[in-house]
N, C-alpha and C positions, 0 to 999 in steps of 0.2 A: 645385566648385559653380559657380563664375562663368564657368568654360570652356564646361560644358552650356550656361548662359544664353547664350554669345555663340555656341556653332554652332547652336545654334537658331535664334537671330533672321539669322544667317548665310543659315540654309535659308529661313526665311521670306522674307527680301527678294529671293531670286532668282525668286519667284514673285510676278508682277506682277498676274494679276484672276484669279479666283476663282468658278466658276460653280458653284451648288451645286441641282439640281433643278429647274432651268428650264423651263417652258412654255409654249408661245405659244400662244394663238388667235386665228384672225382667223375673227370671230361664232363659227359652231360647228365649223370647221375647226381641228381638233389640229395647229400646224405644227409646232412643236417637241417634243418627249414626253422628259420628265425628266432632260435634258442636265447633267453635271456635266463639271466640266474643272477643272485649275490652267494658264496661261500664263503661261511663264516669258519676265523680262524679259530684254530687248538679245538678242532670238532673233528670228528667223522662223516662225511657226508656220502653214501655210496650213493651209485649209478644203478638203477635196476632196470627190466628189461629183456625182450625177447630176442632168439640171437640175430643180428644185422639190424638192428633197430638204432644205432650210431651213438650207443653211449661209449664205446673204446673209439671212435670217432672224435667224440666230443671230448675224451679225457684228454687223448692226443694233442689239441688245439692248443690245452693248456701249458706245453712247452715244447712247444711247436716243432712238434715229431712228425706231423702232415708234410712240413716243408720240404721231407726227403721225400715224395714220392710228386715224382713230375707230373701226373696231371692232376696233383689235388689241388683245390683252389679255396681260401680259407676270405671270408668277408667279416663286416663286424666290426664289433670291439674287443676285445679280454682286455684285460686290465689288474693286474696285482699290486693292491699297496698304489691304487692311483695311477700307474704307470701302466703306458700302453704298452704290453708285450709284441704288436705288431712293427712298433716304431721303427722305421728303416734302419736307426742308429743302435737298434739293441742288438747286441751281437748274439746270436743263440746260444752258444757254446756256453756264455755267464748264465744264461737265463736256464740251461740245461743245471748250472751247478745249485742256483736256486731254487727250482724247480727240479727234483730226483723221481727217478722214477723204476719201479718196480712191475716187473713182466708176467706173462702167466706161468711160463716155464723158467723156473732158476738158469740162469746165465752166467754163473764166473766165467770167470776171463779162464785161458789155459795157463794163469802164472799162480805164484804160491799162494795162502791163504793170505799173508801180509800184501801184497803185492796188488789182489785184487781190490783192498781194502785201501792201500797209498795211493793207485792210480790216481783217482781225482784230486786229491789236495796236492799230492807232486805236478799235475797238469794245470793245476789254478796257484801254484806259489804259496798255498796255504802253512805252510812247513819250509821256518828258516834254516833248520838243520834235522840231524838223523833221530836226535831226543824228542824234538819237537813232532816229527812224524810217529814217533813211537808214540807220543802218545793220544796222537790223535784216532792212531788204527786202535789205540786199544779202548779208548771212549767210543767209538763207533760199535766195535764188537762190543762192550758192553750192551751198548743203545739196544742192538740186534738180536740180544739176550745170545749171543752164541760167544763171548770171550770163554768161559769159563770150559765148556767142551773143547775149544781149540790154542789156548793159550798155551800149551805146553808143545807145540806143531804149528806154529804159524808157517813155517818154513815147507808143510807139504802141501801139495798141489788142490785149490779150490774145489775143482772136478770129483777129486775123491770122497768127498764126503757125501750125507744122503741124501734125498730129497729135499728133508724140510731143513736139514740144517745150511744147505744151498740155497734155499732162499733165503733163511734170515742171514745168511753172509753178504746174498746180493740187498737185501735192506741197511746192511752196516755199510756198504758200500755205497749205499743211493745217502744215506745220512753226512758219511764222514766231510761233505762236502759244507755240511753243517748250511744245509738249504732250510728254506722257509712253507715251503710245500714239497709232500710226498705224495707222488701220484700213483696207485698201485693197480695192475690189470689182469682180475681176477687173479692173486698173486695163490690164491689157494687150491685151482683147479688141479693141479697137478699132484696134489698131494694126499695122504693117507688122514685118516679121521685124528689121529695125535698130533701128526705135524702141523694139521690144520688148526687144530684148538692153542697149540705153541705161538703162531704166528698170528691168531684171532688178540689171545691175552697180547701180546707184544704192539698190535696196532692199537689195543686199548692204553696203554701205556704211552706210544708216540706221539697220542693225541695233545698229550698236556706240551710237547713241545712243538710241534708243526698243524697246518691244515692239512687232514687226508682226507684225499679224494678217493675212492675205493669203486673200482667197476665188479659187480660179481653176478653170478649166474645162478646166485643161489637166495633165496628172500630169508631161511631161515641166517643165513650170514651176516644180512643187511641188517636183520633186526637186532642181531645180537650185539654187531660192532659200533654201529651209526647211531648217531644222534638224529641227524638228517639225512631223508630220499629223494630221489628226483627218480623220477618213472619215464624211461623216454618209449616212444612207439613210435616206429614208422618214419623217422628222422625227428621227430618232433618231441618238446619235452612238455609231456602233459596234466603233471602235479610234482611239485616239489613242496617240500612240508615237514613237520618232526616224523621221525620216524614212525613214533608210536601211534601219530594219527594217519597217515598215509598206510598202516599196516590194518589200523580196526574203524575206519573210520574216512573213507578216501573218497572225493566231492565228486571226482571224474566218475563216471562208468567203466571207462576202460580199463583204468586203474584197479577198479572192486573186480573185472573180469578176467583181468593179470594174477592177481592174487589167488582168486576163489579156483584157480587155472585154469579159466574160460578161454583164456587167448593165451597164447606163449608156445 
């Protein structure tokens, strides 16, 4: 009897949020139509998809970044770790710090490179004093694989630096929060063939500590980073599955006509 109990709760912890019948509107626009998924944790699971087809919709939901725009209107369930992330009592801003998220285009803040990296732990009290903060900015920039480029200048300005290394600052920044999901949105479009393969190995590496959820526009990206796909079209999500079978091997139609670029 107590073996049942522990491969259960075995199986349940490897599943990290939990969508159960999802829909978006924004006013009377259907974005999303009855989305259900489990995401498993310390995986890669990217979003693929044609563009408007509501997978940056769907990642959105995940820590409830929809709730800023007045007439989106979010139903359902999500659920992380068992917990309703809709609950009237969960306050966003915690669930923001759990939940990090990473943009298409690099976004520092206009403060130093330290600075943009302390925001969140100096806004969540994660840091009892100045030692304490140091070294949390400097395990973050590590995580983000950029300490070593900027450790001798943390004190110049985020904005300065290049493309790619703006983003992986904005990933040391979405970590330092030391969250349990990384949620990234197309975080490579903006970038050149090097920066991108810098921050492709680097999400391979995040995986062993966070769930990532990765939206990208690209199937050769999906397949290279992800474990697991989800294919959405049309607001709808219409296979999700390991990667490598939803790549050579995919039940839906639609999905073989996404790929082979019949539709997209």
């Amino acid at each position: 009897m107590n073996t049942m109990r522990l491969t259960e709760s075995a199986v349940d912890t490897d599943i990290k949020i939990t969508a159960k019948d999802v829909q978006v509107y924004y006013g009377d626009n259907h974005a999303i139509k009855d989305v259900s998924v489990e995401i498993q944790d310390k995986t890669v699971t990217a979003f693929i998809g044609p563009s408007g087809c509501g997978k940056s919709t769907f990642l959105r939901c995940i820590n409830r970044m929809n709730d800023t725009i007045d007439v989106c209107r979010v139903q359902g369930d999500i659920k992380i770790d068992g917990e309703d992330i809709y609950d009237k009592r969960v306050d966003p801003v915690q669930l923001r710090a759990k939940v990090g998220m990473v943009f298409q285009k690099p976004n520092p803040f206009p403060k130093s490179i330290y600075d943009n990296v302390a925001y969140g732990p100096r806004i969540h009290g994660l840091a009892k004093n100045k030692a304490d903060l140091d070294d949390i900015v400097e395990r973050a920039l590590r995580r983000g694989a950029i300490w070593n480029e900027v450790k001798d200048r943390l004190d110049a300005p985020g904005t300065g630096l290049s493309g790619g290394q703006q983003q992986r600052l904005c990933i040391a920044r979405a970590v330092a929060t030391e969250p349990e999901v990384l949620l990234m949105d197309e975080p490579c479009s903006a970038l050149d063939p090097i920066a991108t393969a810098q921050v492709e190995e680097l999400i391979d590496e995040l995986r062993k500590s966070y769930s990532v959820v990765i939206v990208t526009h690209s199937m050769q990206q999906a397949a290279r980073v992800s474990q697991r796909t989800a294919f959405f079209h049309l607001g709808n999500l219409v296979e999700y599955g390991e990667t490598g079978q939803i790549f050579t091997n995919p039940v839906d139609p639609r999905t073989e006509n996404y790929i082979t670029g019949r539709i997209g």
